[in-house]
N, CA and C atoms as a LAMMPS dump frame, in Angstrom:
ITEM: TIMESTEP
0
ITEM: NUMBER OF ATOMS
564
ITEM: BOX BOUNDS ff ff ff
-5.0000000000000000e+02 5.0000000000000000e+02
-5.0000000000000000e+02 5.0000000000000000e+02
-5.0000000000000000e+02 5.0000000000000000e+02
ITEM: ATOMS id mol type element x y z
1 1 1 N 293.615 395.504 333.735
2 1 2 C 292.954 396.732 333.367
3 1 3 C 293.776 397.448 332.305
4 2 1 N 293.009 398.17 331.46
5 2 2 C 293.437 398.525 330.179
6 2 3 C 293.77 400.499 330.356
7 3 1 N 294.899 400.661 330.518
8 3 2 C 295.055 402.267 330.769
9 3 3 C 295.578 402.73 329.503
10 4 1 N 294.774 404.147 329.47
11 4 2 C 295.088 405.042 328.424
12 4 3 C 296.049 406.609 329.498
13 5 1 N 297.32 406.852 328.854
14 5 2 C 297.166 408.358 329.359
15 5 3 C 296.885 409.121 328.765
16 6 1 N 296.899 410.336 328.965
17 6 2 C 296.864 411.101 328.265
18 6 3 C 298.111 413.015 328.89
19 7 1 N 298.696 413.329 328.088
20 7 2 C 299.522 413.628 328.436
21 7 3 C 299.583 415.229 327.209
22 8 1 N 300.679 416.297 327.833
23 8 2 C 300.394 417.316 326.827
24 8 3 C 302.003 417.612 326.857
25 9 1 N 302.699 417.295 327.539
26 9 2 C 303.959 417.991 327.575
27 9 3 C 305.66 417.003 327.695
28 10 1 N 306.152 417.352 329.115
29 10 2 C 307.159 416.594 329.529
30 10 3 C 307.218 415.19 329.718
31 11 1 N 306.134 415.071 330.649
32 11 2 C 305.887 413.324 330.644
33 11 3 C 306.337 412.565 331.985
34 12 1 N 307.277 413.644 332.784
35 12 2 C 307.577 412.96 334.257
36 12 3 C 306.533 412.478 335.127
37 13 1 N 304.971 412.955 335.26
38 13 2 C 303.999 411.432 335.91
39 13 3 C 304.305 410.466 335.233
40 14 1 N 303.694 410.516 333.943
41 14 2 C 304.057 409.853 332.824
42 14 3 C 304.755 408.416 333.145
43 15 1 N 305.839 408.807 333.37
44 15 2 C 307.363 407.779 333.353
45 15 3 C 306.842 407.322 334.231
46 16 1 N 307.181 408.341 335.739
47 16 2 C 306.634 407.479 337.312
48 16 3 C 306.172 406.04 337.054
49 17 1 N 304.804 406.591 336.154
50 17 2 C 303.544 405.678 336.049
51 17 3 C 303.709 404.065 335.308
52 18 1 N 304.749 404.178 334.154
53 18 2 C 304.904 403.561 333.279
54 18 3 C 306.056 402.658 333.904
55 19 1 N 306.922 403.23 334.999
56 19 2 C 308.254 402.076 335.538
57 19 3 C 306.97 401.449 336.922
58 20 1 N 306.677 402.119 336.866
59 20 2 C 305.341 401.308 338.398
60 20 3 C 305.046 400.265 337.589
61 21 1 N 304.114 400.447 336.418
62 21 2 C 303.739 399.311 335.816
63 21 3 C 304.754 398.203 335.26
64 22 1 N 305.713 398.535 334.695
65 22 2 C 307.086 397.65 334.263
66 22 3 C 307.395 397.11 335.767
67 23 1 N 307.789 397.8 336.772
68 23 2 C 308.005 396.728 337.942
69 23 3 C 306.955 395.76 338.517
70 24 1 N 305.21 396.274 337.983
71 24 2 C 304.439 395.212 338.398
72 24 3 C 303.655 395.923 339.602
73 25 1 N 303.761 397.146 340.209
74 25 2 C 303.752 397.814 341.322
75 25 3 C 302.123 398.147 340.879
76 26 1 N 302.041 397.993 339.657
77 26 2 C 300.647 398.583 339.058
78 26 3 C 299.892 397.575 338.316
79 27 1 N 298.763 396.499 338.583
80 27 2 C 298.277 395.669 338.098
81 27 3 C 297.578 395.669 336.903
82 28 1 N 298.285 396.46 335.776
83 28 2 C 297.467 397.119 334.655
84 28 3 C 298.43 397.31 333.628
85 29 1 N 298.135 397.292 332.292
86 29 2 C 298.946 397.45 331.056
87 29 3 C 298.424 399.271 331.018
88 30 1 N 299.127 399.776 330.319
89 30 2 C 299.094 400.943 329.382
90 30 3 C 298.964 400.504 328.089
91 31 1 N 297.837 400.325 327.636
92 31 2 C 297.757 400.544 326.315
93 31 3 C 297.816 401.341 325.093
94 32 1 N 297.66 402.757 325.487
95 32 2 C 297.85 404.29 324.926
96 32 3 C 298.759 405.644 325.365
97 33 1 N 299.352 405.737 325.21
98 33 2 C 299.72 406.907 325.561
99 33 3 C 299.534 407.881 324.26
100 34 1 N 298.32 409.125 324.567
101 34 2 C 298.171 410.236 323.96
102 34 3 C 298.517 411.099 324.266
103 35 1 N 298.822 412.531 323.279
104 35 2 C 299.232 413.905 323.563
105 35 3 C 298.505 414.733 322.639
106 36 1 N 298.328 415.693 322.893
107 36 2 C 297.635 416.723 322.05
108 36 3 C 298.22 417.391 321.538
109 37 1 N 300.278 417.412 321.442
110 37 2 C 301.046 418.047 320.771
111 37 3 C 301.61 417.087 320.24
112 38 1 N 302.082 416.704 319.107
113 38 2 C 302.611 416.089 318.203
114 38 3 C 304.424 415.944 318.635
115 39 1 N 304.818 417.35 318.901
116 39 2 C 306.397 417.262 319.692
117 39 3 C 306.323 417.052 321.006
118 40 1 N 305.196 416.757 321.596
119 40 2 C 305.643 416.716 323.455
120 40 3 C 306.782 415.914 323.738
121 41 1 N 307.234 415.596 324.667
122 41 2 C 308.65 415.313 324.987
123 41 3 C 308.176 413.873 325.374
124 42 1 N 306.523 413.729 325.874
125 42 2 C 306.171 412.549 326.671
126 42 3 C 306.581 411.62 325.424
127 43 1 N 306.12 412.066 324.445
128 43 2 C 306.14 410.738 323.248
129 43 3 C 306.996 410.092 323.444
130 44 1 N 308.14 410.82 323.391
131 44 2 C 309.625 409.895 323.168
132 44 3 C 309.776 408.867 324.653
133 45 1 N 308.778 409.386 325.899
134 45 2 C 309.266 408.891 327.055
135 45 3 C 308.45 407.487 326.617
136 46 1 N 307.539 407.536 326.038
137 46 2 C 306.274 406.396 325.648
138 46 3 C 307.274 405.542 325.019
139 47 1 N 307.814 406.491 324.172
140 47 2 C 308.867 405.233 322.963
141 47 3 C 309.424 404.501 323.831
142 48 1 N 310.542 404.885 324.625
143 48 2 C 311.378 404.271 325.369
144 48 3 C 310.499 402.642 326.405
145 49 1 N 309.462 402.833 326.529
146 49 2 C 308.419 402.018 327.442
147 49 3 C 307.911 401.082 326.571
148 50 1 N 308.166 401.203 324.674
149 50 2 C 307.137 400.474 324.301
150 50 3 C 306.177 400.132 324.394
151 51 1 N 305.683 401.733 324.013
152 51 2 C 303.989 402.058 324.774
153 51 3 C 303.427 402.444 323.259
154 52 1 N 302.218 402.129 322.998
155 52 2 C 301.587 402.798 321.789
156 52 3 C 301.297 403.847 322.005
157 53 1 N 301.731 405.172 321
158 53 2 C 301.773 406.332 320.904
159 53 3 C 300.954 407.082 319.904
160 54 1 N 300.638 407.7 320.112
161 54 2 C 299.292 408.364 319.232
162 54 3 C 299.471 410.259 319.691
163 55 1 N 299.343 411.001 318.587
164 55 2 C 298.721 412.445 318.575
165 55 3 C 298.267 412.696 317.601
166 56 1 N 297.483 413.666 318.17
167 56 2 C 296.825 414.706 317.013
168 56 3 C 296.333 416.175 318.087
169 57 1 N 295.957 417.078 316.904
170 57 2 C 296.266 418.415 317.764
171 57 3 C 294.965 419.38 317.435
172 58 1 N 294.084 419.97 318.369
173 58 2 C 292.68 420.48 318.054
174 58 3 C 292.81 421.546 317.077
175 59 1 N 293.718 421.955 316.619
176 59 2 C 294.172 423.065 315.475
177 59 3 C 293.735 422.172 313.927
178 60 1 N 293.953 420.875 314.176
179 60 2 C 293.548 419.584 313.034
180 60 3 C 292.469 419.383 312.571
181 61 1 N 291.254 420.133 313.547
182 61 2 C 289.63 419.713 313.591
183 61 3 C 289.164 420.995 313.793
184 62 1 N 287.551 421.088 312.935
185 62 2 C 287.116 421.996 312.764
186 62 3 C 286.588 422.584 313.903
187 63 1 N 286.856 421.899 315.013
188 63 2 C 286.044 421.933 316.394
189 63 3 C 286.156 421.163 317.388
190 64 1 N 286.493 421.517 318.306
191 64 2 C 286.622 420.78 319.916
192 64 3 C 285.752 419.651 320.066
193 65 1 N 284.199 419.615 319.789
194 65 2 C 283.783 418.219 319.27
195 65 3 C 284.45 417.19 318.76
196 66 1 N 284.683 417.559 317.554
197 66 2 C 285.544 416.886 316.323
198 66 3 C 286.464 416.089 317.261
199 67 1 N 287.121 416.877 317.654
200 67 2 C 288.323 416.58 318.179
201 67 3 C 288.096 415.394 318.901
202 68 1 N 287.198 415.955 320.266
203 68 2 C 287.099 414.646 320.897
204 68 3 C 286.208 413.919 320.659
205 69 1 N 285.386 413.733 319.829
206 69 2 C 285.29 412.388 319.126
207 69 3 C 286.123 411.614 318.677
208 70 1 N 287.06 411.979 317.938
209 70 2 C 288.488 411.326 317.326
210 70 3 C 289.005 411.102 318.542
211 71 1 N 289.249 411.374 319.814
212 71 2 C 290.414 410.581 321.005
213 71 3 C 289.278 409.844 321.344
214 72 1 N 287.689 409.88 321.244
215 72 2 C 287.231 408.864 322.224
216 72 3 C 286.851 407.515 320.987
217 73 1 N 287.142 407.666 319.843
218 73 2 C 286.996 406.441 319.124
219 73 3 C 288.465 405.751 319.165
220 74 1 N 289.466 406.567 319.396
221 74 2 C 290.815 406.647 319.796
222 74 3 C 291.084 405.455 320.908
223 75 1 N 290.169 405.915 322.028
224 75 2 C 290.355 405.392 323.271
225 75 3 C 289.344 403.789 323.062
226 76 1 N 288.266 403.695 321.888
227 76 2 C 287.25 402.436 322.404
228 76 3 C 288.156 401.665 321.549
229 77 1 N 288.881 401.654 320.191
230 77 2 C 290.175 401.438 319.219
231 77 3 C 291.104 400.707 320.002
232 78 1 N 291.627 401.106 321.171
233 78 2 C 292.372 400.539 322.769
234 78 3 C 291.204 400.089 322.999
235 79 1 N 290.135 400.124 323.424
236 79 2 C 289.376 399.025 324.32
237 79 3 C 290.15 399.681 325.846
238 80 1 N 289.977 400.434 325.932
239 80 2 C 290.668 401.617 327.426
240 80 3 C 289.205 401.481 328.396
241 81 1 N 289.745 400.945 329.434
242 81 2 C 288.903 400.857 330.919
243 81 3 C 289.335 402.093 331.915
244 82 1 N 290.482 402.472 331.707
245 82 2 C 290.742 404.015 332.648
246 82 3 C 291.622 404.979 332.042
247 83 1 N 290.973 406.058 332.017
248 83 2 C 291.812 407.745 331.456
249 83 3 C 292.203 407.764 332.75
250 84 1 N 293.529 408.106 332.47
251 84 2 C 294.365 408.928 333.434
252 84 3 C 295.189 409.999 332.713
253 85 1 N 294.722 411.209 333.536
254 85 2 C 295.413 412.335 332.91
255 85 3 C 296.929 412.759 333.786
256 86 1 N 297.621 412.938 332.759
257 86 2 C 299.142 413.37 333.52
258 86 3 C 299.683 414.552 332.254
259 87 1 N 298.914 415.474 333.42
260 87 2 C 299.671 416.62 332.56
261 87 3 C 299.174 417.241 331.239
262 88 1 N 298.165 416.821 331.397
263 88 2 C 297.107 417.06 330.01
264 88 3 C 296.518 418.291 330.129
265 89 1 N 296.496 419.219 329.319
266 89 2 C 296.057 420.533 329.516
267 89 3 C 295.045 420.828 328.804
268 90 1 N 293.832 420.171 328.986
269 90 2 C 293.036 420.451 328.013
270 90 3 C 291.536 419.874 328.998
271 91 1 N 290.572 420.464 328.717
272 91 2 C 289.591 420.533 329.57
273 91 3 C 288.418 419.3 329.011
274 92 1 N 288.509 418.24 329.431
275 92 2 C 287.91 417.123 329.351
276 92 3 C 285.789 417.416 329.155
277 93 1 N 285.629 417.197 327.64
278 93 2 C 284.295 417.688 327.301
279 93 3 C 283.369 416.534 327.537
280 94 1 N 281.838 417.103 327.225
281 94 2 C 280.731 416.311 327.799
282 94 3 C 280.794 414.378 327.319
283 95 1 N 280.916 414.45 326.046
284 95 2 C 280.832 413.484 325.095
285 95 3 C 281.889 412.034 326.091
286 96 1 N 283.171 412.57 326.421
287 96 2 C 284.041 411.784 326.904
288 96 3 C 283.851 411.636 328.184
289 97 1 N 283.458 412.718 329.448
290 97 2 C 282.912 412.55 330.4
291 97 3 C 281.675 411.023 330.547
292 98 1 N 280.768 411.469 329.609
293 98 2 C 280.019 410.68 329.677
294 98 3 C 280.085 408.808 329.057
295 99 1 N 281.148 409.188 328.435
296 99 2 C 281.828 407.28 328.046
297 99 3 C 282.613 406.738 328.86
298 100 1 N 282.787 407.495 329.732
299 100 2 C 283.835 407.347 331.038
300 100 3 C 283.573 407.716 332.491
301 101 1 N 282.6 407.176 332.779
302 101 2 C 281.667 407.876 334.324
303 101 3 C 283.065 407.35 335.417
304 102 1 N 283.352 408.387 336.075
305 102 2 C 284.239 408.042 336.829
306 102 3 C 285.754 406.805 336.87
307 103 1 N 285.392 406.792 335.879
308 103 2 C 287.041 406.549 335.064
309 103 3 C 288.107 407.242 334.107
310 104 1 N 288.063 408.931 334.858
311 104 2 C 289.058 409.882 334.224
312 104 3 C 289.608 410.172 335.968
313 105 1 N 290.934 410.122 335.874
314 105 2 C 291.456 410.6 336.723
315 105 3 C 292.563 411.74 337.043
316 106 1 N 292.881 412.864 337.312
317 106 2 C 293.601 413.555 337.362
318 106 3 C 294.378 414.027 338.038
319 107 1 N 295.901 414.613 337.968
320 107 2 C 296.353 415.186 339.383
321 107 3 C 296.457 416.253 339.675
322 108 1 N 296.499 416.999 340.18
323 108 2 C 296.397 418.365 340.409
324 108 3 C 297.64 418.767 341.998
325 109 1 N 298.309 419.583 341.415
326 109 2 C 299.507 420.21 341.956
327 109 3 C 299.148 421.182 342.929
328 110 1 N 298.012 420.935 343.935
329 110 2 C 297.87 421.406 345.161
330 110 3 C 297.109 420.944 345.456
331 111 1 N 295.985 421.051 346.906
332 111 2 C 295.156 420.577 348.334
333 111 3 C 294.216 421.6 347.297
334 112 1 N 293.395 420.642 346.929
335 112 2 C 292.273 421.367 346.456
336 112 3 C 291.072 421.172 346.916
337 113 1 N 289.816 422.019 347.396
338 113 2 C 289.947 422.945 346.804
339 113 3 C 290.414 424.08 346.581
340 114 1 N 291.701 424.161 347.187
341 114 2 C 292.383 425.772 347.035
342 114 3 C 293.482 425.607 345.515
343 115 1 N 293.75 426.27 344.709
344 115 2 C 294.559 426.742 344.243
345 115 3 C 294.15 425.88 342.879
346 116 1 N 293.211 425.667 342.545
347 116 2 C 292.339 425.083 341.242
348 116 3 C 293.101 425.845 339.939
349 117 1 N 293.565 424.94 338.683
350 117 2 C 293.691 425.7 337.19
351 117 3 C 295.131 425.5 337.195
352 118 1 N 295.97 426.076 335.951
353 118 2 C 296.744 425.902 335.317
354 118 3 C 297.917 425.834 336.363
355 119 1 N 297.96 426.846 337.472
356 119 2 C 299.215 427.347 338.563
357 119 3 C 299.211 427.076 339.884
358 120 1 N 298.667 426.093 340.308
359 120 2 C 298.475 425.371 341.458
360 120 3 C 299.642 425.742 342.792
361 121 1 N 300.971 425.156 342.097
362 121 2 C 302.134 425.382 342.81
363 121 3 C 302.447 427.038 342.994
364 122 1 N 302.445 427.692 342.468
365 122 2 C 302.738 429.356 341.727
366 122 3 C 301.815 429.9 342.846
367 123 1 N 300.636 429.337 342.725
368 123 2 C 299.553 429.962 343.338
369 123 3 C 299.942 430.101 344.645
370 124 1 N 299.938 428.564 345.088
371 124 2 C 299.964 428.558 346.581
372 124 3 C 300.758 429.094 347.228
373 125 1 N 302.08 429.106 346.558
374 125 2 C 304.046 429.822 346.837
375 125 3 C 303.16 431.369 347.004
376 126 1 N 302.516 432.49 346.178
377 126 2 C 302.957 433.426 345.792
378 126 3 C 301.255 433.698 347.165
379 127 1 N 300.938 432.986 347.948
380 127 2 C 299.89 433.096 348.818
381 127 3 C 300.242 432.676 350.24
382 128 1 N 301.869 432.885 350.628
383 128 2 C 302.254 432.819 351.544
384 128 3 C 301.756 431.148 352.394
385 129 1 N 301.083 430.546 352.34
386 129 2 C 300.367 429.384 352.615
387 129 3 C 301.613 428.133 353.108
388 130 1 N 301.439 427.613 354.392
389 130 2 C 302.763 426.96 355.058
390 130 3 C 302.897 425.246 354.496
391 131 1 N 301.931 424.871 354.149
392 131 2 C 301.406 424.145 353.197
393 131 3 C 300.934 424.035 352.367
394 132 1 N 301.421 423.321 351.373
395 132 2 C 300.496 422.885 350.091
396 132 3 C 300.515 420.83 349.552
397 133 1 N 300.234 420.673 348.744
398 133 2 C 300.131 418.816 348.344
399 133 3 C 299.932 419.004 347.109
400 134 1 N 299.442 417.686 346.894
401 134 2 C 299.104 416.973 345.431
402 134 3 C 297.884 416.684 346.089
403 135 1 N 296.969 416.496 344.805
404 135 2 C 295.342 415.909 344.355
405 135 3 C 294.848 415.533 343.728
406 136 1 N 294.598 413.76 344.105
407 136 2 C 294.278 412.973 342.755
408 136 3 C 293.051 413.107 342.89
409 137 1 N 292.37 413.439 341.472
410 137 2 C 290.627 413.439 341.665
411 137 3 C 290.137 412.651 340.8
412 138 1 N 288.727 412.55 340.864
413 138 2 C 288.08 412.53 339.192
414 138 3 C 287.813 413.301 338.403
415 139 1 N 287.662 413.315 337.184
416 139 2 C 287.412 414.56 336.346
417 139 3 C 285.528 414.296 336.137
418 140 1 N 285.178 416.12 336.568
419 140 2 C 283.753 415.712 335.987
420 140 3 C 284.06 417.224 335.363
421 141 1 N 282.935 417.913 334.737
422 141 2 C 283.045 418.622 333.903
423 141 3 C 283.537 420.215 334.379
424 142 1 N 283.558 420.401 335.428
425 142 2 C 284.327 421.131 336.215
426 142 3 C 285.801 421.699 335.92
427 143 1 N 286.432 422.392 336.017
428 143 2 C 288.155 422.875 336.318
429 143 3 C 288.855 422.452 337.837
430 144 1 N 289.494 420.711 337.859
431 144 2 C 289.477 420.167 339.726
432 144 3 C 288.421 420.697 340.44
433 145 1 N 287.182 420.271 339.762
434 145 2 C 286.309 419.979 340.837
435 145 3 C 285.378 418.352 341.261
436 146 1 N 286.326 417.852 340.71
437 146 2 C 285.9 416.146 340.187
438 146 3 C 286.397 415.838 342.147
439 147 1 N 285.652 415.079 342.463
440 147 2 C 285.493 414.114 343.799
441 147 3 C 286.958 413.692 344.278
442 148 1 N 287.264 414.055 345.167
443 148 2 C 288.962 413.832 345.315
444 148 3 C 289.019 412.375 346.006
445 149 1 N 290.196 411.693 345.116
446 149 2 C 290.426 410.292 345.37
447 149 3 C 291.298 410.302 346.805
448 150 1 N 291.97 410.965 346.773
449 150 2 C 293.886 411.14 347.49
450 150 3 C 294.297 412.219 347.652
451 151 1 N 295.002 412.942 348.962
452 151 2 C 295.602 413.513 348.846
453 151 3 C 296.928 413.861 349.765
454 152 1 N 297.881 414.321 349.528
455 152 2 C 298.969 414.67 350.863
456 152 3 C 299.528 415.932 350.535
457 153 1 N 299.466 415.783 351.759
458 153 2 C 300.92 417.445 351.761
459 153 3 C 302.158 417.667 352.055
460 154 1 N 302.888 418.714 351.465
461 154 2 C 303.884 419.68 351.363
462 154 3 C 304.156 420.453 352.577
463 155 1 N 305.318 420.607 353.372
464 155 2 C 305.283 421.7 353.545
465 155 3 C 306.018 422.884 353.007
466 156 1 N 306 424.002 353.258
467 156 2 C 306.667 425.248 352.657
468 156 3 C 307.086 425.683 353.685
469 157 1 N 308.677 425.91 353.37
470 157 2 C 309.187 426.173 354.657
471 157 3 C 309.706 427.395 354.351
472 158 1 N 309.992 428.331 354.882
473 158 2 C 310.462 429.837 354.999
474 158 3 C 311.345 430.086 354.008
475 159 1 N 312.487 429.635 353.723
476 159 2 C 313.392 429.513 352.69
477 159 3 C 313.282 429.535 351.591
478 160 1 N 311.894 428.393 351.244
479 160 2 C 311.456 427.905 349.771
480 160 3 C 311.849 428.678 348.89
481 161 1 N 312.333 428.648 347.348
482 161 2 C 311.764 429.111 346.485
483 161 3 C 310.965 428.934 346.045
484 162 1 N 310.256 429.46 344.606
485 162 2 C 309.404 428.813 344.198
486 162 3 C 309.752 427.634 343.095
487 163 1 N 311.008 427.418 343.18
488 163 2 C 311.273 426.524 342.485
489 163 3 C 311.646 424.827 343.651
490 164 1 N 312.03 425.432 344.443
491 164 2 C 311.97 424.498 345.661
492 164 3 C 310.773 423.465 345.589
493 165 1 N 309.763 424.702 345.831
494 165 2 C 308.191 423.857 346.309
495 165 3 C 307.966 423.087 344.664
496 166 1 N 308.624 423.753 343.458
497 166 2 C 308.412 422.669 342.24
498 166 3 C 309.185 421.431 342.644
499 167 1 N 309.964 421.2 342.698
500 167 2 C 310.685 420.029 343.115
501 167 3 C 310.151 418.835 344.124
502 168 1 N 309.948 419.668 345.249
503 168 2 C 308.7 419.016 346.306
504 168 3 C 307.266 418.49 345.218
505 169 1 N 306.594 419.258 344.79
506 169 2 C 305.66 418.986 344.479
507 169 3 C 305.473 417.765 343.027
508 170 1 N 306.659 418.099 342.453
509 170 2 C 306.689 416.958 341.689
510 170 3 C 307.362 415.292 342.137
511 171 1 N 308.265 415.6 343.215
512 171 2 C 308.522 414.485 343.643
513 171 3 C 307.613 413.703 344.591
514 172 1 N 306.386 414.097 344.838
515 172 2 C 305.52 414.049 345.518
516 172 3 C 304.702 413.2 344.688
517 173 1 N 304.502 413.581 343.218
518 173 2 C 303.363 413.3 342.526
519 173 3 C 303.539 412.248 342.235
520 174 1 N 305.03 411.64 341.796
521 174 2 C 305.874 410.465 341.037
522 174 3 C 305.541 409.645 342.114
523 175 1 N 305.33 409.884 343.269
524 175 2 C 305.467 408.896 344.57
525 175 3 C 303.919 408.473 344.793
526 176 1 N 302.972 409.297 344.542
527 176 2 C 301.35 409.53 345.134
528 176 3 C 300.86 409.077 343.972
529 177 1 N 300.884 409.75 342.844
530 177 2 C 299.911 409.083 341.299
531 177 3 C 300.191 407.331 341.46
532 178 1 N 301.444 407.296 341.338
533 178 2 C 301.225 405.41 341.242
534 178 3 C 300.728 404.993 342.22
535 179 1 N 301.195 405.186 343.415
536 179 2 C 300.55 404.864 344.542
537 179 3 C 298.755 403.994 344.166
538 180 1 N 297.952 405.202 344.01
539 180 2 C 296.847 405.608 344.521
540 180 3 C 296.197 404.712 343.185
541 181 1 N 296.833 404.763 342.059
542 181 2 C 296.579 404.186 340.755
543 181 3 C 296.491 402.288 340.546
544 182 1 N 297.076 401.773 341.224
545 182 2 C 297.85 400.867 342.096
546 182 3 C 296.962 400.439 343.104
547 183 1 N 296.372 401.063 344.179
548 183 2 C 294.829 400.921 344.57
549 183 3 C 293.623 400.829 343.819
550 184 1 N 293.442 401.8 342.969
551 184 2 C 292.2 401.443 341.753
552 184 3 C 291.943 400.717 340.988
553 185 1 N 293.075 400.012 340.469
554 185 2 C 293.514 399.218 340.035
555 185 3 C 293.171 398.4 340.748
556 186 1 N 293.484 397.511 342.036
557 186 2 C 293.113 396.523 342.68
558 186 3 C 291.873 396.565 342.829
559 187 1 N 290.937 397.762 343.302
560 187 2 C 289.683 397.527 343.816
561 187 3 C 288.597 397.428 342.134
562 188 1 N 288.904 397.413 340.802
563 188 2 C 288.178 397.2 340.397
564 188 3 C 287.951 395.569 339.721
């Protein structure tokens, strides 16, 4: 199976995802790794993987259309059988939804449906809540409201900071995204 990511920032799913596949843990090449910032940090993590690397940035195009037309001729260019988003901050439009019926996948940094959008972790910390998880879904045209693949939980223990439950929650994700990716992978 032919994977594209897609990525906006740091790149730690990213990596997770990319040593899963180098050990074999993941029955699938990466063929793309995209970003929508030209400096994200992921690039360089792509370099290191000898991963094909690609950006461009919606400030480039006269329009959010535009735009994603250019990643989804981007993505048929790869010959890409699954989007997986890690960390991608950008709200997945009709055009690409629809070239990709249930082959966009995303994670989301809490038990959703609670704590949906940009602050997942923030959210849940600053809502007293004794638990929180990770949530792999699908993307449909929604903000995490795509059909949830996977999920586990966190707990929050009295002490936490909110930098605590970051730590939890990302070491969580590195462990759960391949995981679950790794299953989809097999069953298709």
């Amino acid at each position: 199976m032919r994977i594209a990511i897609l990525a906006s920032g740091n790149g730690s799913n990213f990596e997770a995802i990319a040593q899963a596949v180098k050990e074999k843990k993941i029955a699938a090449e990466i063929v793309l790794l995209f970003s929508d910032h030209r400096d994200a940090y992921v690039l360089k993590r792509g370099e290191k993987f000898a991963i094909s690397c690609e950006s461009f940035e919606l400030k480039e195009f006269p329009n959010k259309k535009k735009y994603e037309t250019a990643l989804l001729e981007l993505l048929n260019q790869y010959r890409v059988d699954l989007v997986v988003l890690a960390g991608y901050m950008r709200i997945i439009g009709k055009e690409l939804l629809a070239a990709y019926p249930k082959r966009i996948i995303n994670i989301h940094p809490a038990l959703l449906p609670d704590f949906p959008g940009l602050h997942g972790i923030k959210d849940a910390y600053e809502a007293g809540v004794s638990e929180t998880g990770v949530t792999i879904h699908y993307v449909d045209s929604g903000v995490d409201t795509g059909p949830i693949i996977a999920q586990k939980k966190v707990s929050i223990e009295k002490n936490d900071h909110l930098a605590d439950l970051e730590t939890k929650i990302h070491q969580l994700e590195h462990q759960l995204y391949p995981e679950i990716l790794a299953k989809i992978v097999n069953e298709q």
